[in-house]
TORGU-546859 format. One record per residue (C-alpha): residue number from 0; residue in three letters; chain; z, y, x. Coordinates in steps of 0.5 Angstrom, whole numbers, m for minus. Each point is the difference from the previous one (the first is absolute). Layout:
N
     n   res   chain      c3      c2      c1
   NUM   ALA       A       Z       Y       X
...
! end
This chain:
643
     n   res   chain      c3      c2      c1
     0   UNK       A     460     277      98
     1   UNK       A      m6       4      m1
     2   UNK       A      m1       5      m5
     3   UNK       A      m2      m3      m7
     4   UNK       A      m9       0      m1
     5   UNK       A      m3       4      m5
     6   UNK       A      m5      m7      m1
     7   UNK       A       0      m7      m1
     8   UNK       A      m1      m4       6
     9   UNK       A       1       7       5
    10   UNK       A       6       2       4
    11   UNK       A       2       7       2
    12   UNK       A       1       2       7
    13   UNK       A      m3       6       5
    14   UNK       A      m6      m1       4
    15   UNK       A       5      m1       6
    16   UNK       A       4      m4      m4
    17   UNK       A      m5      m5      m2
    18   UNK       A      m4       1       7
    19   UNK       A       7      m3       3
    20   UNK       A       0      m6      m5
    21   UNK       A      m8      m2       1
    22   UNK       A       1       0       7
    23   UNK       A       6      m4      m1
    24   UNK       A      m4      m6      m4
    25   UNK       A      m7       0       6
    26   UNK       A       0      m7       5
    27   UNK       A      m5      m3       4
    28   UNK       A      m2      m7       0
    29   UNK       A      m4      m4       7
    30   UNK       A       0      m7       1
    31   UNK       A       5      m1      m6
    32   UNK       A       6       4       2
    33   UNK       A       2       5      m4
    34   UNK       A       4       7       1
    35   UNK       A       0       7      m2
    36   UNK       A      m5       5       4
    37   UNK       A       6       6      m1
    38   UNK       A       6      m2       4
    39   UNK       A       3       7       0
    40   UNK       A      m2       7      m1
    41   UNK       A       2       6       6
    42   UNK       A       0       7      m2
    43   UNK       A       3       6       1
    44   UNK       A       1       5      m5
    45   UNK       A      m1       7      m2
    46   UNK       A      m3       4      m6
    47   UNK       A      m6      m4      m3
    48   UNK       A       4      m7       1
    49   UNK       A       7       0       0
    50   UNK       A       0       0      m8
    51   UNK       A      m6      m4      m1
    52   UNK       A      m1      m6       4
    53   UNK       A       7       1       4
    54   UNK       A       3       0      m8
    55   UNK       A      m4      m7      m1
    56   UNK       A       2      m2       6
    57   UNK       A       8       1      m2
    58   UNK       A       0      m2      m7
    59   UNK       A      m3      m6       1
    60   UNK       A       5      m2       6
    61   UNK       A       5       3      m6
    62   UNK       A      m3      m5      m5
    63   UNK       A       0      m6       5
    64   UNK       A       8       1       3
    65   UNK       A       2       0      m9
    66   UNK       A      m4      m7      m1
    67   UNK       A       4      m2       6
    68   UNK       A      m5      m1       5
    69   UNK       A       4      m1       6
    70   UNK       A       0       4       5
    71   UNK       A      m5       0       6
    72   UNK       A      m5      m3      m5
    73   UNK       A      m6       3      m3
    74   UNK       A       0       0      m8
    75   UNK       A      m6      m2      m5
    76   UNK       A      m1       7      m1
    77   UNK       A       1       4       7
    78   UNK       A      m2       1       8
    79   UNK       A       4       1       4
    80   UNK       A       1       7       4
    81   UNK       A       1       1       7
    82   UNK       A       1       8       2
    83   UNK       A      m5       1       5
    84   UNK       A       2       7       5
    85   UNK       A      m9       1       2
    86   UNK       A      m5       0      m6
    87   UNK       A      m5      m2       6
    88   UNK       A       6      m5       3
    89   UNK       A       0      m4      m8
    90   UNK       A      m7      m1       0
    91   UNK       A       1      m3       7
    92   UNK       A       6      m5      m3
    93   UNK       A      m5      m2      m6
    94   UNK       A      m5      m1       4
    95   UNK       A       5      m4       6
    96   UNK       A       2      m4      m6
    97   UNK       A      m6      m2      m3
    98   UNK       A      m4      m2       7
    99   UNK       A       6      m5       1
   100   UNK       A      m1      m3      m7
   101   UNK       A      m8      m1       2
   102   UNK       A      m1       5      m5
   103   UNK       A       3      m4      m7
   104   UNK       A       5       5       1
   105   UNK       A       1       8       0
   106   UNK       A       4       6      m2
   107   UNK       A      m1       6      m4
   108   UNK       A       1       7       2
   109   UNK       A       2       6      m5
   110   UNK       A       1       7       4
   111   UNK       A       1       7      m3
   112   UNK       A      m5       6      m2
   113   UNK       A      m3       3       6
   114   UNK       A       1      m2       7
   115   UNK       A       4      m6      m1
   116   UNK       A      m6      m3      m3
   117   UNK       A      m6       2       5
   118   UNK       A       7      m2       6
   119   UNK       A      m4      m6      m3
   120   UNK       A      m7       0       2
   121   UNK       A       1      m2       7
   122   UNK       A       2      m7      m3
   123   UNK       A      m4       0      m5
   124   UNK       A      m6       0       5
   125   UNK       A       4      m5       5
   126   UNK       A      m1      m5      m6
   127   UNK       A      m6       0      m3
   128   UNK       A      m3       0       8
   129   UNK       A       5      m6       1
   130   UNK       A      m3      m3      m7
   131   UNK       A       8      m1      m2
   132   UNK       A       2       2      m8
   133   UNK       A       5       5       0
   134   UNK       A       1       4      m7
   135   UNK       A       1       7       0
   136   UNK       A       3       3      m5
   137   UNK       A      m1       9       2
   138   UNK       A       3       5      m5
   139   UNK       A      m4       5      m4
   140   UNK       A      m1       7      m3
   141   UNK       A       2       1      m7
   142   UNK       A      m6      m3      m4
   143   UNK       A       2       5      m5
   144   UNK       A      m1       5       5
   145   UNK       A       5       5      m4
   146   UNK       A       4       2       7
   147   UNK       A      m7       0       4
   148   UNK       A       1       1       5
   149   UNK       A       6      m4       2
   150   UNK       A       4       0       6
   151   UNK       A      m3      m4       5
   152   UNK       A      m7       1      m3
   153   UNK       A      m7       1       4
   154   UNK       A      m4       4      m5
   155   UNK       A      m7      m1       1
   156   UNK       A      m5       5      m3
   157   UNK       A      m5      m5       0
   158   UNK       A       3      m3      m6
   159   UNK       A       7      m1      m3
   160   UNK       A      m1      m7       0
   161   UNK       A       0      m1       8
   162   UNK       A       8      m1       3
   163   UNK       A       1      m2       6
   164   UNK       A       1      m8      m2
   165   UNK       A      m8       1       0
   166   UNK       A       1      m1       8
   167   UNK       A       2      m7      m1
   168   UNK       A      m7      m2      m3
   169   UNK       A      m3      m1       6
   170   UNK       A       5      m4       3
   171   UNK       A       2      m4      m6
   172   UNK       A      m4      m6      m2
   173   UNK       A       1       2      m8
   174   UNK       A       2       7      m2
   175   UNK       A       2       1      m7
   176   UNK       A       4       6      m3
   177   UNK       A       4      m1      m7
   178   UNK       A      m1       6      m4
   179   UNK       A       2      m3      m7
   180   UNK       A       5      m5       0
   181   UNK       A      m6      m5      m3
   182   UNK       A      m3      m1       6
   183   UNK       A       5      m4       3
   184   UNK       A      m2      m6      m4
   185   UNK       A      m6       0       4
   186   UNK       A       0       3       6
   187   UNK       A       6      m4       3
   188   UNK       A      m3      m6      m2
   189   UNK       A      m6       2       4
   190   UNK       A       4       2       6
   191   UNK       A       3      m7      m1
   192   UNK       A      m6      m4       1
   193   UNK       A      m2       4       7
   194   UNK       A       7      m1       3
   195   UNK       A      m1      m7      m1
   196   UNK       A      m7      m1       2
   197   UNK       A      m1      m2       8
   198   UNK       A      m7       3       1
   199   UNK       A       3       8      m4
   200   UNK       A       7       0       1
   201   UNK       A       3       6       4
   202   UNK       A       4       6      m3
   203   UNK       A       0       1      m7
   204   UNK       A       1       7      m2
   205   UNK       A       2       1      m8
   206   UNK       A       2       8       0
   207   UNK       A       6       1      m6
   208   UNK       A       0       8      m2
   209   UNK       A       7       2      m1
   210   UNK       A       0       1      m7
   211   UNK       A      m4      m7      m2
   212   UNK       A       5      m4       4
   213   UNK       A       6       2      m4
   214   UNK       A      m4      m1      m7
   215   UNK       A       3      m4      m5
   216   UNK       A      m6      m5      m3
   217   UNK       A      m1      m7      m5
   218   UNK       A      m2      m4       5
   219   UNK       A      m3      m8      m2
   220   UNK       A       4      m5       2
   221   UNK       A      m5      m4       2
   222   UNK       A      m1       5       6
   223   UNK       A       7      m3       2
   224   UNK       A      m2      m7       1
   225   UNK       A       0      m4       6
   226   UNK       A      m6       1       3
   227   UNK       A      m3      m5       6
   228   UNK       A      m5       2       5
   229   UNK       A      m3      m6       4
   230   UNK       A      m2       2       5
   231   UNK       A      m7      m2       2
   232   UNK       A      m3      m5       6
   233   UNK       A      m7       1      m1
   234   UNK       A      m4      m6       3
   235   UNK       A      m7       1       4
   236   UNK       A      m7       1      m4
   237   UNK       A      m3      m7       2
   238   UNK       A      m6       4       2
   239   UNK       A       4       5       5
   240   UNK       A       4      m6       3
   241   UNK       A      m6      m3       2
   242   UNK       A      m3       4       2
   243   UNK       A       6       3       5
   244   UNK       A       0      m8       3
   245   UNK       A      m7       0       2
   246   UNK       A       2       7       4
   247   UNK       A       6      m3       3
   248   UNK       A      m3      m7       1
   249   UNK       A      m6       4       4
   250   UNK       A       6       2       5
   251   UNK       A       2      m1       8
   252   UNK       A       5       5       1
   253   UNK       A       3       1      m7
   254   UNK       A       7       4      m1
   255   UNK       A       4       2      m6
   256   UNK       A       3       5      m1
   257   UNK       A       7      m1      m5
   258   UNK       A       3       7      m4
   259   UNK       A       4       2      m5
   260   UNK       A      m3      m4      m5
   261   UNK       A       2      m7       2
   262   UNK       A       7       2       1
   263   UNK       A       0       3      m7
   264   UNK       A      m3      m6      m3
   265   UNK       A       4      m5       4
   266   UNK       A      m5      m3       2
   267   UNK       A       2      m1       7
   268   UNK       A       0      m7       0
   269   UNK       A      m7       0      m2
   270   UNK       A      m1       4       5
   271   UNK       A       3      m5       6
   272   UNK       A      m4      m6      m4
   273   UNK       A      m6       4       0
   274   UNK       A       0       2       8
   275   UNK       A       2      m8       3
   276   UNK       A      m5      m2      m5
   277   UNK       A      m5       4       3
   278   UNK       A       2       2       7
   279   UNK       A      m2       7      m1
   280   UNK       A       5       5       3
   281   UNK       A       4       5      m4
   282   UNK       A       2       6       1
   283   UNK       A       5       5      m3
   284   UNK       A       0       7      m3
   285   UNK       A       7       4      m1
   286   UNK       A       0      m2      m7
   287   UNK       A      m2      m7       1
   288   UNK       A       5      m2       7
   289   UNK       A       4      m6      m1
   290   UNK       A      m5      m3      m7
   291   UNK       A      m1      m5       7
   292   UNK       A       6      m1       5
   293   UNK       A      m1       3       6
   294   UNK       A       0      m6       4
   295   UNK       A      m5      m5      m4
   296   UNK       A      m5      m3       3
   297   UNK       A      m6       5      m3
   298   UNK       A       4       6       0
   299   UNK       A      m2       6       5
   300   UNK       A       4       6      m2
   301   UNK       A      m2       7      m2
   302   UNK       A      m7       3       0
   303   UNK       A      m2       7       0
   304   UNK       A       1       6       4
   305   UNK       A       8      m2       0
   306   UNK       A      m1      m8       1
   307   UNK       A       1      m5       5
   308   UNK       A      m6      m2       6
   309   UNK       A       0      m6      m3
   310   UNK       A      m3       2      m6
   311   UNK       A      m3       5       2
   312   UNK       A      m4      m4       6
   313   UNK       A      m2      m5      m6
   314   UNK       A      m2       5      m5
   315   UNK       A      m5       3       5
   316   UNK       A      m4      m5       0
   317   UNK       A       1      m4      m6
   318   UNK       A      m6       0      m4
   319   UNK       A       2      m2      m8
   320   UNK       A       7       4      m1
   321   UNK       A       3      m2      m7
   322   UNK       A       4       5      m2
   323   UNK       A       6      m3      m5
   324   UNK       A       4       5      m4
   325   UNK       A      m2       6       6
   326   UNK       A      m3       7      m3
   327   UNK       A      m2       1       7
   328   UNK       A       3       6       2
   329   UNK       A      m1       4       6
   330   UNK       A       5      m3       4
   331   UNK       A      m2      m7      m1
   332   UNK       A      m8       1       1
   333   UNK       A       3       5       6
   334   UNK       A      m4       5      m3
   335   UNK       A      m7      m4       0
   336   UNK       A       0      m3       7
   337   UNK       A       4      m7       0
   338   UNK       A      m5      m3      m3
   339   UNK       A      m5       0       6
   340   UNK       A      m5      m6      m2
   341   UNK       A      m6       4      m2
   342   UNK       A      m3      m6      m4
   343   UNK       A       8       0      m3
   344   UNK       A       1      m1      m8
   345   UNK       A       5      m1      m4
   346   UNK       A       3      m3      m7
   347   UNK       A       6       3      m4
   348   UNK       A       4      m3      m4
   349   UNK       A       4       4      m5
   350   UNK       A       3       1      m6
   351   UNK       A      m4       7      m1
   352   UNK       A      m7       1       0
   353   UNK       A       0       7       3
   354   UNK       A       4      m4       7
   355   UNK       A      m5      m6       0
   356   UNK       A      m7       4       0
   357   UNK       A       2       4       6
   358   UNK       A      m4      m1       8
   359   UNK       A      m6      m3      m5
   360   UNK       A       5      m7       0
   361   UNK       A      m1      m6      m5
   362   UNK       A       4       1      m4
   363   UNK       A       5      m5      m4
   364   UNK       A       3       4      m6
   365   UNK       A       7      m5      m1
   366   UNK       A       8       0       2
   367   UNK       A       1      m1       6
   368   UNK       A       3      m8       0
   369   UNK       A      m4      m2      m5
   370   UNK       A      m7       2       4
   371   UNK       A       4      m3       7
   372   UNK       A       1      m6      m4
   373   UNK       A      m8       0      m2
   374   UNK       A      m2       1       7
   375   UNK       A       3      m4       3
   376   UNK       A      m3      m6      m5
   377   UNK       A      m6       4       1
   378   UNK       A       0      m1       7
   379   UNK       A       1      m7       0
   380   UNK       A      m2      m4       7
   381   UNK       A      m1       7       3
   382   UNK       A       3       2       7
   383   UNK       A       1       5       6
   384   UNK       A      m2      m2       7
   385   UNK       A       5      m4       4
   386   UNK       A      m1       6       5
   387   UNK       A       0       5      m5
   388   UNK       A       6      m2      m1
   389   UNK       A       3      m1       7
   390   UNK       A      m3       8       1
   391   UNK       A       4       2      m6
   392   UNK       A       6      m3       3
   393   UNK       A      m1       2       7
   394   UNK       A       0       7      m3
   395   UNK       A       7      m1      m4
   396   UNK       A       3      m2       6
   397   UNK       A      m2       5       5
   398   UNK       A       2       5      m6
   399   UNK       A       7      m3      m1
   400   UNK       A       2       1       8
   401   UNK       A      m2       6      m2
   402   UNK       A       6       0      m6
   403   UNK       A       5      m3       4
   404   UNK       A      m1       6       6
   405   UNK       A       1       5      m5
   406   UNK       A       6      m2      m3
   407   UNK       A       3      m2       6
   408   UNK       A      m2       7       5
   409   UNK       A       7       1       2
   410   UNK       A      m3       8      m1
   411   UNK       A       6       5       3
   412   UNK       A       3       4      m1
   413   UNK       A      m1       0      m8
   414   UNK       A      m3      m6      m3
   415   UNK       A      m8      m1      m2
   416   UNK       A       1      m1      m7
   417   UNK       A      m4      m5       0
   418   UNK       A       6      m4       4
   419   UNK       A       3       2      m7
   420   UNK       A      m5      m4      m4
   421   UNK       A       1      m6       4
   422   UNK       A       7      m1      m1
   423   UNK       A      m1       2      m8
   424   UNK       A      m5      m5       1
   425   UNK       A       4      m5       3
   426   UNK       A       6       1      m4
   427   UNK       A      m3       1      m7
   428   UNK       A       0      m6      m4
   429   UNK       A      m7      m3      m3
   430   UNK       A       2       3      m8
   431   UNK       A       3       8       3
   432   UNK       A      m5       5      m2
   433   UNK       A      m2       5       6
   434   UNK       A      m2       6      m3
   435   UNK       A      m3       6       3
   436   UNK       A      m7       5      m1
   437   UNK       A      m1       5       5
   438   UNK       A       0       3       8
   439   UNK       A      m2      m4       5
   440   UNK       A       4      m6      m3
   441   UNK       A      m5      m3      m4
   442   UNK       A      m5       0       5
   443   UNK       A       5      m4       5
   444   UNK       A       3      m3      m6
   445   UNK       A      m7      m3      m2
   446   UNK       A      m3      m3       8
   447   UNK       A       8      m2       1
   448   UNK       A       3      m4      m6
   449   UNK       A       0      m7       0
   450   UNK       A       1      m1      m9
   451   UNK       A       2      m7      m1
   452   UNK       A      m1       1      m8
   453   UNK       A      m4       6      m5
   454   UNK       A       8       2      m2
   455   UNK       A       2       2       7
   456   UNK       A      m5       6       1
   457   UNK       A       0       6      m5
   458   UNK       A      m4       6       4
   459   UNK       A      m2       5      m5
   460   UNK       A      m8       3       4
   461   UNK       A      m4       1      m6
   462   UNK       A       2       7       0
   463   UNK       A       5      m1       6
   464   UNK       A       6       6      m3
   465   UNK       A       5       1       4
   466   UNK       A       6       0      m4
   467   UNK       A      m1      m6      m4
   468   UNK       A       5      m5       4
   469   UNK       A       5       2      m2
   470   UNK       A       0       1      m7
   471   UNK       A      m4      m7       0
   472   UNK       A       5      m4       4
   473   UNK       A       4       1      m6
   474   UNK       A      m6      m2      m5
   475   UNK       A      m1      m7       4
   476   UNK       A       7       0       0
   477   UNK       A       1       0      m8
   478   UNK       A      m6      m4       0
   479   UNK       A       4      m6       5
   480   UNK       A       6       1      m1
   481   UNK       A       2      m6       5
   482   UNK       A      m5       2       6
   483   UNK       A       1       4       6
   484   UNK       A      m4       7      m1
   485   UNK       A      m1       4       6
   486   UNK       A      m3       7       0
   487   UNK       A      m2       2       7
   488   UNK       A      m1       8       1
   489   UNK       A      m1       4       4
   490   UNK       A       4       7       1
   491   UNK       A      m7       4      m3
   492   UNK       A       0      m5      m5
   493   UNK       A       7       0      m2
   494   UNK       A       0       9      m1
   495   UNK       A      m4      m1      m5
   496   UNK       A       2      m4      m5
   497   UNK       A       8      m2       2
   498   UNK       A       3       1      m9
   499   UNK       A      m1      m7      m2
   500   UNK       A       6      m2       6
   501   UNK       A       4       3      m6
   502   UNK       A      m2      m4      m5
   503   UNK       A       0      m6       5
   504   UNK       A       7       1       1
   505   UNK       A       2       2      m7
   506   UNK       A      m3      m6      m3
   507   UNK       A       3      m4       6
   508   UNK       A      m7      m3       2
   509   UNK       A       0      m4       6
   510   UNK       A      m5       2       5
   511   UNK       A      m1       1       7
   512   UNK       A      m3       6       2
   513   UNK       A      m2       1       8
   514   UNK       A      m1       7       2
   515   UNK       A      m4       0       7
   516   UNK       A       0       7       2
   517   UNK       A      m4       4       5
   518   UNK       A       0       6      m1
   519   UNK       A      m7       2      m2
   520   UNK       A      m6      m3      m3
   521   UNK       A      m2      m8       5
   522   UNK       A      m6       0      m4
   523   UNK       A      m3       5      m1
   524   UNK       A       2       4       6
   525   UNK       A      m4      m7       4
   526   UNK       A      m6       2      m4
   527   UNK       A       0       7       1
   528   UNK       A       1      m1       8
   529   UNK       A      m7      m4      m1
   530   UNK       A      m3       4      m4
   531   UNK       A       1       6       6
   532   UNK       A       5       3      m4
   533   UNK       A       5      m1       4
   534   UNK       A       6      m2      m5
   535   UNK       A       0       7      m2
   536   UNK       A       5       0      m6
   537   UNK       A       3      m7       0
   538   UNK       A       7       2       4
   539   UNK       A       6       1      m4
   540   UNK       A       2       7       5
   541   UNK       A       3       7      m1
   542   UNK       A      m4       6       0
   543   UNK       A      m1       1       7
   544   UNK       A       0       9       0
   545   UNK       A      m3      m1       7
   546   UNK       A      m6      m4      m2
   547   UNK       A       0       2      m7
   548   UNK       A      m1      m8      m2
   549   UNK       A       3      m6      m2
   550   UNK       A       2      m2       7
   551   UNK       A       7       3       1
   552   UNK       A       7      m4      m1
   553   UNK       A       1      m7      m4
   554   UNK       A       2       2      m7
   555   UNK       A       7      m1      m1
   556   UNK       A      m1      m5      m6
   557   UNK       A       5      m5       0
   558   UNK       A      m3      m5      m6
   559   UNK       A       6      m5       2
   560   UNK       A       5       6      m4
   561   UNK       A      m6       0      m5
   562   UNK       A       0      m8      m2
   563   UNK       A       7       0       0
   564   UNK       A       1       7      m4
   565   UNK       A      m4      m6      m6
   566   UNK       A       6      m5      m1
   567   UNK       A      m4      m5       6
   568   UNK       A       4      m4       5
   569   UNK       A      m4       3       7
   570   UNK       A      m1      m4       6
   571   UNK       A      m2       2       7
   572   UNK       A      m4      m5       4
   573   UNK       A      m1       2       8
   574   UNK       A      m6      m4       1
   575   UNK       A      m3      m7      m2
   576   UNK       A       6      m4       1
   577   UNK       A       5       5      m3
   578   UNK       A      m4       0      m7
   579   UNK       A      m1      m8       1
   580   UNK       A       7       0      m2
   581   UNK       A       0       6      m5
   582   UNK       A      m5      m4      m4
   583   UNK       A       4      m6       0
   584   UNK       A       6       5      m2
   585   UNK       A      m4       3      m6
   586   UNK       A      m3      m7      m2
   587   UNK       A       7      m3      m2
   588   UNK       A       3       6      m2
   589   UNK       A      m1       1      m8
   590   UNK       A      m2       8      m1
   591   UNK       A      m5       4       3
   592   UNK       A      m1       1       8
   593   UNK       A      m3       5       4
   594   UNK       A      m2      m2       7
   595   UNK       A      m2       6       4
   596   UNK       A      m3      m1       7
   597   UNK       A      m4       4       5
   598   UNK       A      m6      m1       2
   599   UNK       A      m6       2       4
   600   UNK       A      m5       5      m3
   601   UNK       A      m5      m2       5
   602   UNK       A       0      m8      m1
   603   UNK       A      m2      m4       2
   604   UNK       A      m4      m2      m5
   605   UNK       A      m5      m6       0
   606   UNK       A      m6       0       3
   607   UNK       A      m7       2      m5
   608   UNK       A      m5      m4      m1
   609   UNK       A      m4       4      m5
   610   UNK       A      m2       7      m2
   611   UNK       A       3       6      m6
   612   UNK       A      m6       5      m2
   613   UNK       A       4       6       0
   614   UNK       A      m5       5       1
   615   UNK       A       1       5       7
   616   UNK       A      m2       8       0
   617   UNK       A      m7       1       2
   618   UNK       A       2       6       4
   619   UNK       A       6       1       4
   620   UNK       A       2       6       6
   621   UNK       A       5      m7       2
   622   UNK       A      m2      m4       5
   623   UNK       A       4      m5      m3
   624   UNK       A      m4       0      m7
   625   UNK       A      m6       0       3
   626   UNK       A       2      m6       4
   627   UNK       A       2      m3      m6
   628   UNK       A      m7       1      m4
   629   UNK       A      m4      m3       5
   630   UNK       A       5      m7      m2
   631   UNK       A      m1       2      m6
   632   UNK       A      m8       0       1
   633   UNK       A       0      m7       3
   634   UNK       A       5      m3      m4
   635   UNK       A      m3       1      m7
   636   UNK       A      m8      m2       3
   637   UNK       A       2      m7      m2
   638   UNK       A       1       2      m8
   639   UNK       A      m3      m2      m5
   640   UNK       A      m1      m1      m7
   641   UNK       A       1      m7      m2
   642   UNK       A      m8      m1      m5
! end
């Protein structure tokens, strides 16, 4: 039904059109499983899209529903169009979507000229941090550049070939802009090969002018074949491997640290195989969490700033820590202090070269469950001390006694939210996806949660965005259809980012969002108290004419009203056995559920066991900041580069 070619062998569309059809025909293959890579597309539109890729959009559901393809179904030709109500909340789906596929999956993302498209660049940053593939498809200026300047255009006087889109170049992992409708033959191929590639992936950007989407071209047929992208499992150099074992077998008191990457490449059962060959504990990043269940014998739980004791007690002493997947952030190396052996070294294991190199470890280049499996063949005969072991256990148990007092305080008036996560963590089955990302949540989340398999825990802490559960609870959700997906906000959270409830409701999507409110900020109101910043501006509170701050009344915010107003079905728990019996009701209902419950903005929360560099004014007329920088002075002494 396309517009007859002008040559043999071509066919007529616009660039939208032809873009729309080509995203169509992609698909990834690992481990012989076969899949398109796009299983929709997110947009909303406006000037700049809504008569390009929005037209392609249309017109190929139009040519799928007259070759009678039946409804609900995707045709040869079309991605299906979900209409999003946030850029930024869309790029967040994606990539909720895409995280729960392992990566093999995503979404594309098309959003208007102008703001509608840098609504996107938070989202675009998120995902090239997390390395997960999300398409983001921003529109233009004219190319023609006859109406310049165009409504919603950034005129820059250093060059009229600069938009706003260029913003996206520092955040995206392949940038291109589609000047002339020809380069699209190889461009989108290109961007292609970095979304499905494990060591490059993340956002990739291709910038469409308004006027080039809608330009009608003779494309080759051939540019619409079914493409198969494999998807790699790099295998270890043998040299590499080696010489990683010989690091490993010189140990005492080794440790792994397990991150996304073994989640993403499905190596966890190599990981379990590994850790009862060898003996060696293995603890978690927020990424890596239930890549080994939590009650394995070897599993210790978190590591870092944010981590269980056990972990960190063992990490403090260790003398090889073998990274696998980890990109060692931060909070997983408590601001360089967890690692305390001052003869420590390290070998990392990851599929990117730039994550391998880093603390100076050995380092072996290979996906993750190939190299575990090498490793563990490697290390044949190789064992811990049976005390090493006993101390590691010792550890857990003492660590798990901890748990259990956190999720059963019997914390009044308002519950602890920590007694909400150990009723979620009791009640959730081994397959439901916990979702969340920012607050104080992550950090009790990360010391608390007992993951009993890699799917159940999605915590998004590469870039820790508030506003990303929810929009990714409905992406998780796309993804797995037939789990339990629960998005835990907080109040702070949920203001920022709420618009994505509508598509949730209008699509008919069954999530189950908990909403704690405490009206303020937890987290960073507990850092500001201990930083001797007295929690100053983390309270949800009337402007006080007397004072002339932020501490008056409560603000009259009824986000229960608000929830409602989206279509949701709200329920009010008081307490921990109230929402007990909230969840079952949302459990087994068919639409999506909002539980409200109140809870403590004080805690308490689980007792730290490392330490956050986050940097106290050196200078300060408050006692309470001088206080805090001399805490910060001895805190900081046992920091280090790791060489």
């Amino acid at each position: 039904m396309s517009t007859p070619a002008s040559e043999p062998g071509t066919v007529r569309l616009t660039v939208g059109q032809a873009l729309v059809r080509f995203l169509a025909h992609q698909h990834t293959e690992r481990d012989d499983v076969t899949q398109r890579l796009f299983a929709g597309a997110f947009g909303i539109f406006g000037h700049g899209n809504v008569a390009g890729v929005g037209q392609g959009l249309l017109q190929a559901h139009a040519e799928a529903e007259a070759a009678g393809v039946p409804a609900g179904e995707a045709g040869p030709d079309e991605l299906p169009y979900y209409l999003a109500r946030n850029e930024q909340g869309m790029v967040h789906a994606a990539v909720g979507y895409a995280r729960t596929r392992d990566r093999l999956q995503t979404f594309a993302c098309t959003a208007s000229i102008g703001p509608g498209s840098t609504n996107m660049i938070t989202g675009a940053a998120l995902a090239t941090i997390d390395h997960i593939p999300v398409l983001l498809l921003p529109s233009d200026v004219f190319a023609t550049r006859v109406p310049d300047p165009v409504l919603q255009q950034l005129e820059h006087p250093g060059g009229p070939d600069v938009t706003v889109n260029d913003a996206f170049r520092p955040v995206s992992r392949y940038f291109d802009r589609i000047w002339r409708p020809e380069q699209l033959l190889t461009s989108a191929p290109a961007a292609m090969r970095v979304l499905t590639d494990p060591a490059e992936t993340g956002a990739v950007t291709i910038a469409l002018p308004q006027d080039v989407q809608a330009e009608a071209f003779d494309w080759p047929v051939e540019f619409f074949r079914d493409r198969v992208w494999h998807v790699a499992r790099p295998v270890p150099e043998p040299a590499a491997l080696e010489r990683a074992a010989a690091v490993i077998r010189s140990a005492e008191r080794p440790l792994v640290v397990a991150g996304g990457g073994v989640v993403y490449s499905a190596a966890s059962q190599a990981l379990r195989d590994f850790a009862a060959a060898t003996g060696i504990p293995v603890a978690d990043t927020q990424a890596g969490k239930g890549a080994i269940a939590w009650d394995h014998p070897q599993a210790v739980g978190g590591v870092g700033a944010t981590g269980a004791a056990s972990a960190n007690a063992l990490a403090a002493t260790a003398d090889v820590v073998i990274g696998v997947g980890t990109r060692w952030t931060d909070f997983t190396t408590a601001s360089h202090t967890a690692f305390r052996n001052p003869d420590v070294r390290f070998v990392n294991l990851n599929v990117a070269a730039f994550d391998a190199a880093k603390h100076a470890g050995e380092m072996v280049v290979a996906d993750a469950r190939e190299g575990l499996r090498a490793l563990t063949q490697a290390l044949s005969g190789y064992s811990t001390s049976e005390e090493y072991r006993a101390e590691a256990a010792q550890e857990v148990a003492d660590w798990q006694e901890v748990t259990d007092r956190c999720y059963h305080l019997g914390h009044g008036p308002l519950p602890a939210q920590t007694e909400i996560f150990g009723a979620l963590n009791e009640l959730m089955d081994d397959e439901d996806i916990l979702i969340n990302a920012a607050g104080s949540m992550p950090g009790d989340l990360q010391a608390l949660w007992r993951a009993r398999t890699p799917a159940q825990y999605h915590l998004e802490y590469g870039y820790s965005c508030m506003g990303y559960e929810i929009p990714a609870a409905m992406g998780a959700k796309l993804a797995a259809p037939d789990r339990e997906v629960v998005a835990i906000v907080g109040d702070g959270t949920y203001q920022m980012l709420p618009q994505e409830l509508a598509t949730i409701v209008s699509e008919r999507i069954k999530v189950i969002v908990v909403l704690l409110q405490n009206h303020g900020f937890a987290s960073i109101g507990a850092l500001s108290e201990s930083h001797g910043s007295q929690r100053f501006g983390t309270r949800y509170r009337m402007r006080n004419p007397e004072t002339g701050l932020l501490d008056g009344d409560s603000v009259p915010l009824d986000l229960v009203r608000n929830a409602e107003s989206f279509g949701l079905e709200v329920l009010v728990a008081k307490g921990v056995e109230d929402f007990k019996d909230a969840y079952r009701t949302a459990a087994a209902g068919d639409g999506p559920v909002l539980i409200h419950v109140e809870t403590d903005l004080y805690g308490p929360n689980p007792p730290g066991s490392a330490w956050w560099d986050v940097p106290v004014s050196g200078v300060s007329t408050l006692d309470s900041t001088r206080g805090a920088r001399a805490e910060y002075d001895r805190s900081r002494a046992p920091q280090r580069p790791y060489l």
